[in-house]
C-alpha positions in Angstrom: 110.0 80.8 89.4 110.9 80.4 85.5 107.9 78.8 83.9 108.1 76.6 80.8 106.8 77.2 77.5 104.0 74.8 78.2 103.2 76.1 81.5 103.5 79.7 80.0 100.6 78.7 77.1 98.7 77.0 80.2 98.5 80.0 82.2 98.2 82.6 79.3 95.5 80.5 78.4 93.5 80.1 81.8 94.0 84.1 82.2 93.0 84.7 79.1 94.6 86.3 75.5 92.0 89.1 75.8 93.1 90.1 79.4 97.1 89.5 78.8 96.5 91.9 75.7 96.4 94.6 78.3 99.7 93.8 80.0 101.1 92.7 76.0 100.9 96.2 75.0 102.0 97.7 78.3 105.2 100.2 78.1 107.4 101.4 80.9 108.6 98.2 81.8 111.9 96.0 81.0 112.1 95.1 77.7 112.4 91.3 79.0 109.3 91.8 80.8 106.6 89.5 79.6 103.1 90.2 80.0 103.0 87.5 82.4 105.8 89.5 84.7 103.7 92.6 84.6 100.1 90.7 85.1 101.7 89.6 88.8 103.6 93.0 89.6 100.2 94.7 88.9 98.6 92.2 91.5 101.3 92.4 93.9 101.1 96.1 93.9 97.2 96.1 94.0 97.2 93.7 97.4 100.1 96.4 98.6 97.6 99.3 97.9 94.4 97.4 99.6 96.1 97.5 102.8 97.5 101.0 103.0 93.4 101.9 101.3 91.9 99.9 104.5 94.1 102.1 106.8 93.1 105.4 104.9 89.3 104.6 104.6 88.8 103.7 108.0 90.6 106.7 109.3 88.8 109.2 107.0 85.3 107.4 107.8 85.8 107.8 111.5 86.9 111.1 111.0 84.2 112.1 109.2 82.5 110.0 111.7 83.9 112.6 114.4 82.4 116.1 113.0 79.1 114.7 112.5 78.3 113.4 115.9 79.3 116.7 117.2 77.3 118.5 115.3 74.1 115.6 115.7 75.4 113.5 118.6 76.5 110.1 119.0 73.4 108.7 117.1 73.6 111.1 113.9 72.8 108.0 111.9 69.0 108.6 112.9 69.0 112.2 113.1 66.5 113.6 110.6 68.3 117.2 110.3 70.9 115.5 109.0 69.1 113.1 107.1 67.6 116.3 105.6 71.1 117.4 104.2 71.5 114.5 102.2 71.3 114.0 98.7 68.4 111.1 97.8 71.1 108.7 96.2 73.0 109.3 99.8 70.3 109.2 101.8 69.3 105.4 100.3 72.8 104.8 101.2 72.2 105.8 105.0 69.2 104.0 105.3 70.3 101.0 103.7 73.3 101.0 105.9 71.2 101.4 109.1 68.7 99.0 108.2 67.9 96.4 111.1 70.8 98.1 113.3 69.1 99.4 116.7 69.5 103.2 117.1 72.5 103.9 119.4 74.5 101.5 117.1 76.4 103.4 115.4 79.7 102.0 114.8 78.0 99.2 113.0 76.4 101.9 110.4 80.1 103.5 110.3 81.1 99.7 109.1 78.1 99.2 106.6 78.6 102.6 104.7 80.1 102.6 101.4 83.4 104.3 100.7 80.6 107.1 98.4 79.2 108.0 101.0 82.0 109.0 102.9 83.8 110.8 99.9 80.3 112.8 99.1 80.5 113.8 102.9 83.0 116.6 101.2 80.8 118.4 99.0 80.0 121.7 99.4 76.4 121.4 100.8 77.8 119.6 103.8 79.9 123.4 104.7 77.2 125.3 106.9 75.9 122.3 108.8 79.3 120.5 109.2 82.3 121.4 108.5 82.6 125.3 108.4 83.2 124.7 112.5 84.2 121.2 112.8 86.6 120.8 109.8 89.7 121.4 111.5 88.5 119.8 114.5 87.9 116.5 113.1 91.4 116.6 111.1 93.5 119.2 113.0 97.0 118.5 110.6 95.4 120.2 107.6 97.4 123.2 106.0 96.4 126.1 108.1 96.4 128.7 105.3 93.9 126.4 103.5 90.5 128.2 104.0 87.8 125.4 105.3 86.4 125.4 101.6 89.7 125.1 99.8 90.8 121.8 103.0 87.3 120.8 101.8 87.3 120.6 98.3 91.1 119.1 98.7 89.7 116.0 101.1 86.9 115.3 98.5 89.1 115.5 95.2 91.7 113.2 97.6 89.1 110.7 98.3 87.6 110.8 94.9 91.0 110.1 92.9 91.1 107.2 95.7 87.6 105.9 95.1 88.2 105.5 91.5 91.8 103.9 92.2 90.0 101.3 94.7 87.4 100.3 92.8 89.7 99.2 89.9 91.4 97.3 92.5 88.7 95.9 93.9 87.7 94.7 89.9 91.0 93.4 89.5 91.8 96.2 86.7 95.1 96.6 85.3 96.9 99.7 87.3 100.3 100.4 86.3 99.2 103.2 83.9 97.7 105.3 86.9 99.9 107.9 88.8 101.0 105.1 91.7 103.1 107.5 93.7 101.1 109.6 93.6 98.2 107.5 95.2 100.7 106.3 97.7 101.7 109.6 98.7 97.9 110.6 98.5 96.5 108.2 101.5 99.5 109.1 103.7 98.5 113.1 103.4 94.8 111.9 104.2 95.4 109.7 106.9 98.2 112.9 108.3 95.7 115.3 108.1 93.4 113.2 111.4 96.4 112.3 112.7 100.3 112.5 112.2 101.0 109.9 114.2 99.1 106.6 112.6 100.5 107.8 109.3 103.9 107.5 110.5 102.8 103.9 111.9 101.3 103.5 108.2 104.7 103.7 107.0 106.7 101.6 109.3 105.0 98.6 108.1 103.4 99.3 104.4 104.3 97.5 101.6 103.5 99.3 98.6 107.0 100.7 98.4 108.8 97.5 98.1 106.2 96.3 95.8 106.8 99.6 93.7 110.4 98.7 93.7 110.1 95.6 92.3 108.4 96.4 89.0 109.8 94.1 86.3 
């Protein structure tokens, strides 16, 4: 709906000149696009992204999830070995996470761990104890002529572009500068890579194409 002058000074006001100067000076877009146009495409597109992101993170967290309880069992949350692996800023996030959660409740640490956690699960130092035998296992459609390193280091640089992208989304930052096909075509290779066939349910009902479609 067309707003009026009034109403456009009302809103610009309530949203704020500072914040509209983002979107003011934005290029790429229409010529007839006002910075109003773009402020809602840019939050239209950043609910589409949040809930193709849920899919991705919680199949990568379980995932990951996967490999470490065989390699620590099903109550790897309380396993000191691994515990022992973990870097100190990680390991505050593991026992925050766990904190007043009975041992053999693990699903519910899965659920309290931040999206970090998961995306530092792909370092290097994780290679001998987890994933040099239990990368492919846990996410069996990664390119086979990928050594486990090279699939490694291409999950955590993945995630990490991701993390980033989230957490402006999550701020409710301006993101029609970043690389947005890209980051769509990003979580569908994660998600592919545990398994082919919720990323084709992914894209039978996502909406981040039609909302890419309708930039102004």
């Amino acid at each position: 709906m067309a707003l009026t002058p009034a109403q456009t000074v009302a809103v610009s006001r309530t949203i704020s000149p500072v914040r509209l100067g983002t979107y003011l000076a934005a290029t790429g877009f229409s010529p007839a696009a006002t910075a109003l146009d773009i402020y809602v495409w840019n939050a239209l597109v950043s609910g589409a992204f949040f809930s193709s992101l849920h899919i991705c993170e919680v199949v990568m967290r379980n995932g990951i999830a996967h490999a470490l309880e065989l390699k620590y069992g099903p109550d790897w949350p309380w396993d000191a070995g691994f515990e022992r692996t973990l870097t100190a800023a990680r390991k505050g996030d593991l026992q925050q996470a766990r904190q007043g959660i009975p041992v053999g409740a693990t699903g519910k640490v899965i659920a309290e761990l931040k999206f970090v956690f998961w995306c530092k699960m792909f370092t290097v130092r994780h290679d001998p104890h987890v994933w040099n035998v239990n990368l492919r296992i846990a996410f069996p459609f990664l390119p086979f002529p990928l050594t486990v390193a090279a699939a490694r280091t291409k999950l955590y640089d993945e995630m990490e572009a991701l993390r980033g992208f989230r957490n402006r989304i999550a701020h409710h930052e301006p993101i029609f500068a970043h690389p947005l096909d890209e980051h769509h075509l990003r979580i569908a290779r994660l998600i592919k890579s545990r398994c082919v066939e919720t990323a084709r349910w992914l894209a039978q009902w996502e909406v981040v194409t039609a909302a890419l479609a309708a930039k102004p």
